[in-house]
C-alpha positions as CSV (number, residue, x, y, z in Angstrom):
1,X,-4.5,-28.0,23.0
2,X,-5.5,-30.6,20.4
3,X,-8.4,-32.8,21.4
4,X,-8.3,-36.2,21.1
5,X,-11.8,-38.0,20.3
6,X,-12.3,-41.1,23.0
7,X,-13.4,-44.2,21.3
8,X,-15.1,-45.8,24.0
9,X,-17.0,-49.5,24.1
10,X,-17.4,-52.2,26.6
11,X,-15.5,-51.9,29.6
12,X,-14.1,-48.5,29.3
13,X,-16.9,-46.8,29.0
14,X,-17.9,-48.7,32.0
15,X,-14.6,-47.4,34.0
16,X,-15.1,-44.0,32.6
17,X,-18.6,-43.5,33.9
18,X,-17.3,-44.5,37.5
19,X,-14.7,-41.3,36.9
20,X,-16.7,-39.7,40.0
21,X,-16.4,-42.0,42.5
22,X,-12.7,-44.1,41.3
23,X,-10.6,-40.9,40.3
24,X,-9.8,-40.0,36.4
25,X,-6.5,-40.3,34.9
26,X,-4.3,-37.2,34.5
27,X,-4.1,-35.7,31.3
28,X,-1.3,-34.3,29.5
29,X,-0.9,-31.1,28.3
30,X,-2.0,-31.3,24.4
31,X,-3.5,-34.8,24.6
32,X,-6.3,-33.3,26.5
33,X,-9.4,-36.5,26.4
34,X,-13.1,-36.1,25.8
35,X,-15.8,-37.7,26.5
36,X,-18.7,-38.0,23.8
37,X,-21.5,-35.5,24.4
38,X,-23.6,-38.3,26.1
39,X,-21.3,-39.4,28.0
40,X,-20.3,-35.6,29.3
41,X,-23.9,-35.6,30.1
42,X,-24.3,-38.2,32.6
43,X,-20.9,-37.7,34.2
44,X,-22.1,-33.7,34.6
45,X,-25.4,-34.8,36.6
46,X,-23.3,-37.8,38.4
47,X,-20.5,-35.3,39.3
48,X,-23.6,-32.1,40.7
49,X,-25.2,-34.7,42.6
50,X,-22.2,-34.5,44.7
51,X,-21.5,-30.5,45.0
52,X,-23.1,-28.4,47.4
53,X,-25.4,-26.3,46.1
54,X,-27.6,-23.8,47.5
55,X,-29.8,-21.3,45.2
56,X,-30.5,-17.4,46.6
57,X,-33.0,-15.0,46.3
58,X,-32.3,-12.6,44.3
59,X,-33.1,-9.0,45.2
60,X,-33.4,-5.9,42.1
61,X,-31.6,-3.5,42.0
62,X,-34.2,-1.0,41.8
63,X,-31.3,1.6,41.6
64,X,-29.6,0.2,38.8
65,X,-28.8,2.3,36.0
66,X,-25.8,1.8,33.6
67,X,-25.0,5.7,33.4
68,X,-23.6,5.3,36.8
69,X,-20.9,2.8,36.3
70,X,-18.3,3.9,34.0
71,X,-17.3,1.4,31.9
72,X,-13.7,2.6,31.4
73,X,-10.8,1.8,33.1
74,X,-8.8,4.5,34.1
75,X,-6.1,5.7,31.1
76,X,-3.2,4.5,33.2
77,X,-4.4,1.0,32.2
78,X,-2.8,1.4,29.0
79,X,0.8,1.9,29.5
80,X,2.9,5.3,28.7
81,X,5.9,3.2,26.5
82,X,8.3,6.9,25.7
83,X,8.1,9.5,28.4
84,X,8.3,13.3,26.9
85,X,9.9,15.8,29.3
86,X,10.4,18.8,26.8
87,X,8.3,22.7,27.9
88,X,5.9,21.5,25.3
89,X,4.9,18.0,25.6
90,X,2.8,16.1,23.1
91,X,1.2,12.7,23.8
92,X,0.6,10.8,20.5
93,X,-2.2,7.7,21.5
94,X,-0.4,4.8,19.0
95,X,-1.7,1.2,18.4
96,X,0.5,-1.6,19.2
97,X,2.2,-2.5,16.3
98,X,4.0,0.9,16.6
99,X,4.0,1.0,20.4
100,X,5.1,-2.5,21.5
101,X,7.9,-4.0,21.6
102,X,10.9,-5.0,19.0
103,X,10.1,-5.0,16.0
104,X,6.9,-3.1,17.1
105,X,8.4,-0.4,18.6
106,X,8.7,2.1,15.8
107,X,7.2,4.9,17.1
108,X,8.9,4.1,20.6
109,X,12.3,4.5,18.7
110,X,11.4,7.7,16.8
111,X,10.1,9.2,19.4
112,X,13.1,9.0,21.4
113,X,15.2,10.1,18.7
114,X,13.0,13.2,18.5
115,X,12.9,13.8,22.0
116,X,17.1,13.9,22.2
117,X,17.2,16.2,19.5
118,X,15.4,18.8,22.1
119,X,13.8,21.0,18.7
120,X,11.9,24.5,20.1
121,X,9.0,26.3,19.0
122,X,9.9,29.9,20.1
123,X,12.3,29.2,23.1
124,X,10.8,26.4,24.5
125,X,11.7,22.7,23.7
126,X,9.5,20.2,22.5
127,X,9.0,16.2,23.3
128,X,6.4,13.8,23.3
129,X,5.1,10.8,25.5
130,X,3.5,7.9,23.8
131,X,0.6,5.9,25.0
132,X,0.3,2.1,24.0
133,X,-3.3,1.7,23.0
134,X,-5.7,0.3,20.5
135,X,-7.4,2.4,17.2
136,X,-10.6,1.7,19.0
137,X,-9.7,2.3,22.3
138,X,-8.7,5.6,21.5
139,X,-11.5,6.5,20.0
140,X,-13.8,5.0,23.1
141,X,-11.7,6.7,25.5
142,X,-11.6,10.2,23.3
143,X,-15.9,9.8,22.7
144,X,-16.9,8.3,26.0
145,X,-14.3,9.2,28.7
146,X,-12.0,12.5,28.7
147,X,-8.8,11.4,27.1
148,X,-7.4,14.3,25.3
149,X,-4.3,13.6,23.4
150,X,-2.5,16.2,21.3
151,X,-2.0,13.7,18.5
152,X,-3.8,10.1,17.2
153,X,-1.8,7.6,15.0
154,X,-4.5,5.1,14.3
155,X,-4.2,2.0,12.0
156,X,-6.2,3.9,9.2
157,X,-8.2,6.4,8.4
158,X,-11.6,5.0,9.2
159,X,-10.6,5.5,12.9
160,X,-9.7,9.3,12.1
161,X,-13.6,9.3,10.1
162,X,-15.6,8.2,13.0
163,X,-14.3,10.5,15.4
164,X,-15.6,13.4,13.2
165,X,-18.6,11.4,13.0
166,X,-19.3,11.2,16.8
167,X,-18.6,15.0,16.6
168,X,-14.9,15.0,17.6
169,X,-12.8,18.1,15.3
170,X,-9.8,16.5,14.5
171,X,-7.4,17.9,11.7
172,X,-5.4,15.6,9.4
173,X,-1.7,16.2,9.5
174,X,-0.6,13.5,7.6
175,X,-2.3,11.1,5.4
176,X,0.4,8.5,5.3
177,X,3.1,8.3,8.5
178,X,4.2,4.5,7.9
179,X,2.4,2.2,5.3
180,X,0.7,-1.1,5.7
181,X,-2.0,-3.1,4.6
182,X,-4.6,-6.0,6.4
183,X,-4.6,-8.9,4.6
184,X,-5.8,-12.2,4.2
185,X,-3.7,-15.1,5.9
186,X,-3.9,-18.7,4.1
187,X,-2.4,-21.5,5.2
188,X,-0.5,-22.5,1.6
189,X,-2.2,-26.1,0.5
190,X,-5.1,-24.0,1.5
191,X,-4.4,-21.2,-0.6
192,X,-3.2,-23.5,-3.3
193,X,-7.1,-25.8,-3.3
194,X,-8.6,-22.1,-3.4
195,X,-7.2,-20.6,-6.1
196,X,-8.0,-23.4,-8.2
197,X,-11.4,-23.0,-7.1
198,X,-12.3,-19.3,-6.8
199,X,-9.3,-18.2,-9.3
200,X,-8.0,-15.1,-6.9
201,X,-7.9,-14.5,-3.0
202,X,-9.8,-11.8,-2.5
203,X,-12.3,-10.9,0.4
204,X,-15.6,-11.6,-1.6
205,X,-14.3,-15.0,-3.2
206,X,-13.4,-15.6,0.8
207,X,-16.8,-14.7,1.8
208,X,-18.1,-16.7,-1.2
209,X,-16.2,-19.9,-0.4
210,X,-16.8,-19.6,3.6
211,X,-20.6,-19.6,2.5
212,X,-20.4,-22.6,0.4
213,X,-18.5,-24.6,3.3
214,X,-14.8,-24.6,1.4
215,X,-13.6,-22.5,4.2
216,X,-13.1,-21.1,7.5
217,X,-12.4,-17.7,7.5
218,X,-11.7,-16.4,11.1
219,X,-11.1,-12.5,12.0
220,X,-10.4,-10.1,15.1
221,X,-12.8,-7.4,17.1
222,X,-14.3,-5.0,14.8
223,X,-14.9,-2.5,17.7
224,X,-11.0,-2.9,18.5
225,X,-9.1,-4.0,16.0
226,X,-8.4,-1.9,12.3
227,X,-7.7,-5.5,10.7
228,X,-11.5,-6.3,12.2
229,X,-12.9,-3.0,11.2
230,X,-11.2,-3.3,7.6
231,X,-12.8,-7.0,7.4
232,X,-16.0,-6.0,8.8
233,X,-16.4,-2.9,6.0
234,X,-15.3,-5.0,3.1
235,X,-17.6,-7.7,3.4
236,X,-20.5,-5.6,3.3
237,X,-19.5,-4.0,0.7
238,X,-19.5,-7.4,-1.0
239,X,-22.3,-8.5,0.0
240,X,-24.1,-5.1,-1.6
241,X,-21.7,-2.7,-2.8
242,X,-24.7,0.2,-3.7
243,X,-25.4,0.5,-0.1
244,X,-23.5,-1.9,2.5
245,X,-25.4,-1.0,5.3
246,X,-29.1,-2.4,3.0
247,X,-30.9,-4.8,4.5
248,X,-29.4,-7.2,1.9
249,X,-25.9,-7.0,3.3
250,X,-27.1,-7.0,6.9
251,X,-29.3,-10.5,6.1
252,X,-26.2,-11.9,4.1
253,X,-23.6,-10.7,7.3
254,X,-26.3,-12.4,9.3
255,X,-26.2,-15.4,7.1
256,X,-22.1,-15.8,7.0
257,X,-22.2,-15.1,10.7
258,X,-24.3,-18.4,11.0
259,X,-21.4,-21.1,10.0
260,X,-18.3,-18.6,10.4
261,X,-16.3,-19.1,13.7
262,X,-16.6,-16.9,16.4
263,X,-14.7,-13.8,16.5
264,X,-11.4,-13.4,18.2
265,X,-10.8,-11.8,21.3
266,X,-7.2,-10.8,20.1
267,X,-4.4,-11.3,16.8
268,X,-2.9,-13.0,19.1
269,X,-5.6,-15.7,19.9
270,X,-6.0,-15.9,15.4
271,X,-2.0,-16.7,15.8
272,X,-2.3,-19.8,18.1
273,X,-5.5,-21.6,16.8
274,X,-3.2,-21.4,13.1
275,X,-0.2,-22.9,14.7
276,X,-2.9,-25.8,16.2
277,X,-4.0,-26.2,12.4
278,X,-7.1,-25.0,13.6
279,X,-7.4,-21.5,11.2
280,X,-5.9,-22.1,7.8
281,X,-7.8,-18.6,7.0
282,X,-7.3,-15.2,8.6
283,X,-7.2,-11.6,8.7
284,X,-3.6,-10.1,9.8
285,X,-1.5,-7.1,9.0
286,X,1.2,-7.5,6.6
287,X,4.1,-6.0,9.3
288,X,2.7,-8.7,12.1
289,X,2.8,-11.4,9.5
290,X,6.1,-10.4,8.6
291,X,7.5,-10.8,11.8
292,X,5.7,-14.0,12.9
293,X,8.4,-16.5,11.2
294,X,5.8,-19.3,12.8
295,X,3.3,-18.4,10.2
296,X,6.0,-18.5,7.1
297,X,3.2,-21.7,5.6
298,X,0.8,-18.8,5.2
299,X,0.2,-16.8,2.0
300,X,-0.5,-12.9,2.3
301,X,-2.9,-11.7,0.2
302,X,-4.3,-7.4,1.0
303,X,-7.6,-6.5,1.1
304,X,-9.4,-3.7,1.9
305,X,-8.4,-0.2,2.9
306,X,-4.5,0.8,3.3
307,X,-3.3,0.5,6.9
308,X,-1.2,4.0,6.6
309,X,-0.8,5.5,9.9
310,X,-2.7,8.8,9.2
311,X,-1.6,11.8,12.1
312,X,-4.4,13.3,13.4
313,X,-4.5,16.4,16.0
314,X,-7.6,18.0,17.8
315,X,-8.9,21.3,17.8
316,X,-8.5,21.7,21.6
317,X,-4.8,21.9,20.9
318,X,-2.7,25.2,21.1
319,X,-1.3,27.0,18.7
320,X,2.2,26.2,19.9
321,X,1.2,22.7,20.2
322,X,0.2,22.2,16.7
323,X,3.7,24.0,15.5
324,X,5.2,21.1,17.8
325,X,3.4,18.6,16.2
326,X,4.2,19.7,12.8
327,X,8.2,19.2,13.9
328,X,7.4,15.3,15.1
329,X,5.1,15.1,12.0
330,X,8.4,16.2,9.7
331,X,10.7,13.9,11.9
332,X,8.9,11.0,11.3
333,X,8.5,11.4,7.3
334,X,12.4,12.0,7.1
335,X,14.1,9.1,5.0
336,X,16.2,7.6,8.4
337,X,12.9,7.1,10.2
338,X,11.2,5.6,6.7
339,X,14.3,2.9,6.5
340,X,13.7,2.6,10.0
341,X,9.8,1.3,9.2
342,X,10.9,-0.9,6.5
343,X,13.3,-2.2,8.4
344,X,10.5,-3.2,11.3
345,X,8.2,-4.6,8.0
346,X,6.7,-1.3,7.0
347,X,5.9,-0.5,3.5
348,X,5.8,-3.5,1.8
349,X,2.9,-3.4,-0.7
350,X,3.0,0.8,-1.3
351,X,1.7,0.2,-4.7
352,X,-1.8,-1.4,-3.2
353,X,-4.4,0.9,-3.3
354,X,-7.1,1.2,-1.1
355,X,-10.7,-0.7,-2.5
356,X,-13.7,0.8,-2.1
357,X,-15.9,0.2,1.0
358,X,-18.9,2.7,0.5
359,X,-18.5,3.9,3.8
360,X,-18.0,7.1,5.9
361,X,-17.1,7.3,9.5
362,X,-21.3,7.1,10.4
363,X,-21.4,4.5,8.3
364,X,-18.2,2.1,10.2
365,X,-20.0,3.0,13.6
366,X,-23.3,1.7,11.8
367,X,-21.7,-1.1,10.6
368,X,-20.0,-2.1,14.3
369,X,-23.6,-1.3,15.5
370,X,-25.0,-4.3,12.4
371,X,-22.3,-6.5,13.4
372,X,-22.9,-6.5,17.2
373,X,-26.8,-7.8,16.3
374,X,-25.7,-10.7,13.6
375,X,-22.1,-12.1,15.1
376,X,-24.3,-14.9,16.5
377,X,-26.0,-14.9,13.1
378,X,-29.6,-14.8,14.8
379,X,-29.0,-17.6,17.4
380,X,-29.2,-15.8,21.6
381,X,-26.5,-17.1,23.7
382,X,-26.7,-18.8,27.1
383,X,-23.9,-17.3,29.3
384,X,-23.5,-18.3,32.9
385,X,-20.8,-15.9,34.8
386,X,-18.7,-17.5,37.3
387,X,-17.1,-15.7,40.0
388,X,-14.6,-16.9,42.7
389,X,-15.7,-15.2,46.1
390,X,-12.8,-17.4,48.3
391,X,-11.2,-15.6,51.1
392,X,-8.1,-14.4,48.5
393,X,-11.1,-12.6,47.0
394,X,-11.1,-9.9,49.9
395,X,-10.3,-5.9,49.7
396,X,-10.0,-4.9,46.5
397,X,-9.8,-8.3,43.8
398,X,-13.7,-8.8,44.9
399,X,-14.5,-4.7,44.5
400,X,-12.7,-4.9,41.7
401,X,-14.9,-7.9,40.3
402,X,-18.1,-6.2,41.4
403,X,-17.3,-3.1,39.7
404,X,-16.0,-4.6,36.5
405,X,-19.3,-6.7,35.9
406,X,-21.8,-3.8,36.6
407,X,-19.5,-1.1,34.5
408,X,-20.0,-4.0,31.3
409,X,-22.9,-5.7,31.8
410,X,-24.2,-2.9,29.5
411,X,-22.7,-4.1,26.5
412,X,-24.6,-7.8,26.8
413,X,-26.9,-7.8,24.2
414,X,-30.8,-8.0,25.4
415,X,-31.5,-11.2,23.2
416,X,-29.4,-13.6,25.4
417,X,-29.9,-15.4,28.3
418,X,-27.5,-14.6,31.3
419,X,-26.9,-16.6,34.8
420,X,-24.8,-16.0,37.7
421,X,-22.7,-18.7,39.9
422,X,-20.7,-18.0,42.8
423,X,-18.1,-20.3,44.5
424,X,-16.3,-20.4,48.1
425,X,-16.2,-23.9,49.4
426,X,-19.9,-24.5,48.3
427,X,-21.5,-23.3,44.9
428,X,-24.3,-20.5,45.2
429,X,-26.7,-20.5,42.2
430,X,-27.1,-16.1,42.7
431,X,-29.3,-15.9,39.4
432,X,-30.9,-18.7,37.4
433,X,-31.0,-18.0,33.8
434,X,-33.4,-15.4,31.8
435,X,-33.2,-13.5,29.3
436,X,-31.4,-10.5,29.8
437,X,-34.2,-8.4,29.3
438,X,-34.4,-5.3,32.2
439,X,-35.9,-6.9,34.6
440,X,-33.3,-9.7,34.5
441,X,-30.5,-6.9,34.2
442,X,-31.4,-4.9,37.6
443,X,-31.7,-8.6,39.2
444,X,-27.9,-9.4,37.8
445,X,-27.0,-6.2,39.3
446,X,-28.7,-6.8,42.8
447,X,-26.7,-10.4,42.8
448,X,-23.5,-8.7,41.6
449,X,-23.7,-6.2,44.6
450,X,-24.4,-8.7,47.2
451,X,-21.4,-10.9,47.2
452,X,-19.0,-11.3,49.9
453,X,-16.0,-13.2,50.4
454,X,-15.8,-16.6,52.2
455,X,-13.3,-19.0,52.9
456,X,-12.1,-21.9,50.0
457,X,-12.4,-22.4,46.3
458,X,-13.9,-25.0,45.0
459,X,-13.8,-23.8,40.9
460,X,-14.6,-26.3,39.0
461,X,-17.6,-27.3,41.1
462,X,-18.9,-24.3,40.1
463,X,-18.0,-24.5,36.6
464,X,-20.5,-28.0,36.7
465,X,-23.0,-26.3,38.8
466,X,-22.9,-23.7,35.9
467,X,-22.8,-26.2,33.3
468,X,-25.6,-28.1,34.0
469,X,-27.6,-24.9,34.3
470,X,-26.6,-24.4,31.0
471,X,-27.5,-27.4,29.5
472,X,-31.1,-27.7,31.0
473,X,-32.0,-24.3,29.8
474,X,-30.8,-25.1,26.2
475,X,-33.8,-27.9,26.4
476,X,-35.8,-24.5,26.7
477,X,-33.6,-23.2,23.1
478,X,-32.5,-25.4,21.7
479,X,-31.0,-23.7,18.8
480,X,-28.9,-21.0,21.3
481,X,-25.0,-21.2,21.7
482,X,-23.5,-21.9,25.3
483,X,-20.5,-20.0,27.0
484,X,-19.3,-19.9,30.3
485,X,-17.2,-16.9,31.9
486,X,-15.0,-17.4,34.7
487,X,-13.7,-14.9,36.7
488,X,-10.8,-16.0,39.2
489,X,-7.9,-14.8,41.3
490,X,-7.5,-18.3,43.0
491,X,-6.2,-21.5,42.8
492,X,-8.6,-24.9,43.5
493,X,-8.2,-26.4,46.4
494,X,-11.7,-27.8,47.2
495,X,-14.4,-30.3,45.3
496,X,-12.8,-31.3,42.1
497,X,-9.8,-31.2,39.9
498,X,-9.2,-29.9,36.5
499,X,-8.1,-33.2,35.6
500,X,-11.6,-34.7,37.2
501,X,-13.9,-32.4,35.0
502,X,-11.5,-31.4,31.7
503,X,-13.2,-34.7,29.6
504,X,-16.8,-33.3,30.7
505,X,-15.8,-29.6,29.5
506,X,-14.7,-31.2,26.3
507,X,-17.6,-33.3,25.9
508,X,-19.8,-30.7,26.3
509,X,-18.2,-28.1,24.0
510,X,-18.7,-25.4,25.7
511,X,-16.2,-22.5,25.3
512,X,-15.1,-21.1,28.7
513,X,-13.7,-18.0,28.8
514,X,-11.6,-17.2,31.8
515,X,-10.5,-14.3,33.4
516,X,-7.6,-14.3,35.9
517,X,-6.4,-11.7,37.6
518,X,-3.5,-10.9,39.7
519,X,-2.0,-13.7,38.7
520,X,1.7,-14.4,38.1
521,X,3.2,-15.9,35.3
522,X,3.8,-19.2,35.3
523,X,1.5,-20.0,38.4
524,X,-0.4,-22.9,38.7
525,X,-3.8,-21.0,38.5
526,X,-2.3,-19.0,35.4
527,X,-1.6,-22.7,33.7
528,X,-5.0,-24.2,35.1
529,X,-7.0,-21.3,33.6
530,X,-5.1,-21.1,30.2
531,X,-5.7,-24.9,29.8
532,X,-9.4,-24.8,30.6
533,X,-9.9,-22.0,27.9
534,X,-8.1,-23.9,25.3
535,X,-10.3,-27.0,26.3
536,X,-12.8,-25.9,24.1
537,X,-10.8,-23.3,22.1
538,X,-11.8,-20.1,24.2
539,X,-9.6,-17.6,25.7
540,X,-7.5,-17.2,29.0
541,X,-7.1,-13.4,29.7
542,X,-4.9,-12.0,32.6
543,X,-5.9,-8.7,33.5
544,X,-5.2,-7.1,36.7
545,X,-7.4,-4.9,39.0
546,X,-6.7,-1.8,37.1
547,X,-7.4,-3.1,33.3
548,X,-10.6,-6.0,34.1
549,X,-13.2,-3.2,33.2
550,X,-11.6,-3.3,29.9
551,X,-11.1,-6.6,29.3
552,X,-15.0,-7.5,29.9
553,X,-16.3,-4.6,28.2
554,X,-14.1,-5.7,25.1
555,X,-14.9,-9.9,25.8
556,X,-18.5,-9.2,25.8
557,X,-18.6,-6.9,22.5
558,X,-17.0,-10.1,20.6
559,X,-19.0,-12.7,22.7
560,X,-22.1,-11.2,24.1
């Protein structure tokens, strides 16, 4: 939503600060209005003198102990997209832009084409099933949980490297199964003003220009996302390219992380700030940007490492198996399935080669490890978490919830400063703010255990409750960044409206992330969640009772 600064003298400002007792005017959906940050103030301690709020004891959780909650979703979460019913059976784990849907479907296609040719090794036939999930993922799920598929078709290769860094045997089938490249998006009077300037658009002039204030370079989850990862590697290796894990490149990372905007949560998320106007530079695959005719103004520039698709299988695999694999692995090289890719917006620059990052696969997981401490560049964060405990809460959306927060709490970095809010018809205040030090950690863990479900939701009570929390400990640190998480299933129907406390969110600037689940498109709490997070240009993410675990754990590496 664009935001429209209020001008406000006289008499206005006059009405407006009677908002809480006279009503506010409804806003429309992308003239969203905002009050200056004063004004936010006073209407946010006007507006909590009039919420009930109560504050609790809370109790540690002298139990607590992060090994026990597995912070991993079960492996159904991510969806099986081509179904293999052959005597051998190979799952392949494939990222989205091969596993989604038209035009990002090629592996889906190729895989069924494979699978109706029914091929044998010995007398038995041969198919494979193909999971839809994230370079990253994979590798968290292979590392960290017991995911064992016979084959792995990451981005690129530095996915392949870390797993034999973290002591996974894989063997390389393939260097190359369908070509890409990440490159850098620019909006084209952008691209135009910095060429003039910086004379060529790569990722060090980007880094150089972002620095100096010319731009505003934006880029997707390292810990996720190849594109990230790719972005991540190369500017260090700008920053010092005889060692880009130095203390050099980490100050200078920790320097560029200072003004640079925050990470985003998804490609998707880079894609609607640039249609806003708000991004006019970003990281992006060339087969995504292809097939985003919305981004056409944008000039695509590679960087980087190629984006190649290497095949990967495992040494736990059979014999057998690996002769099956070696079939798909010749199916998909075959010139039909090439034209195929080309056709979808494969293979567009195979005459880029790779640049040099100065990295093996220890070094990418050190270099996730360096970005996780500088993405705030140095400054803690003050992050309240919001939960909805109303009566639609009960059964499994609130054990859900419970679980979710414990399993990721453990990827909140110690530095910040972390609250807790919960909301039925009154607000409940279940931690005050500290830093998330131990102590403060088995305390968050005693107040996540202990909620239970009540009867109405008053949300955006809360969300002021939390706000103001927010703002009186910034007097405390002053130079810390605010966020608030809200986690709802529900829609409002107690306290106060959207409409009653949108100018105040605005005013304030705070970026509220919120977290729906169960939630059906095109609901009113879908639309009143998605248009609180772009308030302030956050994120709205729908995840269902299965995937939340996921989604936090992956929300807090980018924000926490």
């Amino acid at each position: 939503m664009k935001l429209t600064k209020a001008i406000l003298s006289g008499t206005l400002a006059a009405a407006l600060l009677l908002a809480p007792l006279t009503g506010c005017t409804k806003y429309e959906e992308g003239d969203e209005k905002v009050y200056s940050y004063d004004e936010a103030i006073t209407e946010l301690n006007a507006f909590n003198s009039k919420i009930n709020t109560d504050t609790k004891t809370p109790r540690m959780d002298i139990y607590d102990d992060d090994t026990e909650n597995k912070a991993l979703a079960d492996i159904k979460t991510f969806p099986i997209t081509v179904q293999g019913k052959g005597d051998i059976n190979l799952e392949i784990a494939a990222p989205s832009e091969l596993s989604g849907s038209a035009p990002d479907d090629w592996i889906n296609v190729i895989a069924e084409r494979f699978n109706n040719e029914r091929q044998t090794v010995g007398n038995k036939t041969v198919s494979v099933t193909v999971r839809k999930i994230a370079s990253g993922e994979t590798l968290t799920y292979i590392t960290e949980g017991d995911y064992r598929p016979q084959l792995y078709i990451p981005s690129s290769y530095a996915w392949g490297d870390m797993l034999k860094a973290k002591g996974t045997a894989v063997e390389l089938l393939s260097d190359k199964i369908l070509g890409n490249t990440a490159g850098i998006l620019m909006e084209k009077g952008t691209y135009d003003t910095f060429i003039a300037k910086y004379k060529t658009a790569t990722l060090d002039k980007v880094i150089e220009a972002s620095l100096a204030g010319d731009l505003t370079f934006a880029y997707t989850n390292p810990y996720t996302s190849a594109t990230g990862l790719n972005a991540l590697a190369s500017a260090l290796y700008a920053f010092d390219n005889s060692d880009p894990l130095s203390e050099t490149a980490q100050q200078k990372l920790l320097d560029y992380q200072k003004q640079s905007p925050p990470v985003a949560y998804t490609t998707g998320v880079l894609v609607n700030q640039a249609q806003k106007g708000i991004i006019k530079a970003m990281v992006m695959e060339e087969q995504a940007y292809i097939n985003k005719p919305e981004l056409k103004n944008y000039v695509y520039t590679p960087f980087g490492i190629r984006h190649d698709h290497p095949l990967y299988t495992f040494d736990y695999v059979s014999d057998e198996e690996k002769e099956a694999a070696k079939l798909f692995k010749d199916f998909c090289l075959d010139s039909e399935a090439q034209q195929l890719g080309k056709d979808k917006g494969f293979g567009k620059h195979d005459d880029y080669k790779s640049q040099k990052t100065g990295l093996d696969g220890a070094g990418y997981l050190a270099a996730q490890s360096i970005w996780k401490e500088a993405k705030d560049g140095g400054q803690p964060i003050i992050a309240v978490f919001v939960t909805d405990i109303s009566g639609s809460m009960d059964g499994t959306p609130i054990k859900s919830l419970k679980q979710s927060l414990l399993a990721a709490k453990s990827y909140i970095s110690s530095s910040n400063y972390i609250g807790l809010v919960s909301y039925a018809s009154n607000v409940h205040i279940e931690l005050p703010i500290e830093k998330f030090d131990e102590q403060q950690k088995s305390y968050f863990s005693g107040a996540v255990k202990a909620l239970t479900v009540e009867d109405a939701t008053a949300t955006y009570d809360a969300i002021l409750v939390a706000m103001k929390m927010m703002i009186d400990k910034k007097a405390e640190i002053p130079n810390a960044k605010m966020m608030l998480f809200v986690l709802s299933d529900g829609d409002q129907n107690r306290g106060y409206s959207l409409d009653r406390i949108a100018p105040i969110v605005g005013g304030l600037k705070i970026p509220v992330y919120a977290i729906g689940y169960n939630l059906s498109e095109g609901s009113t709490p879908t639309k009143e969640l998605t248009r609180l997070s772009n308030i302030n240009e956050a994120a709205m993410i729908n995840a269902d009772s299965e995937d939340l675990v996921n989604q936090l754990r992956n929300l807090f590496n980018t924000q926490l």
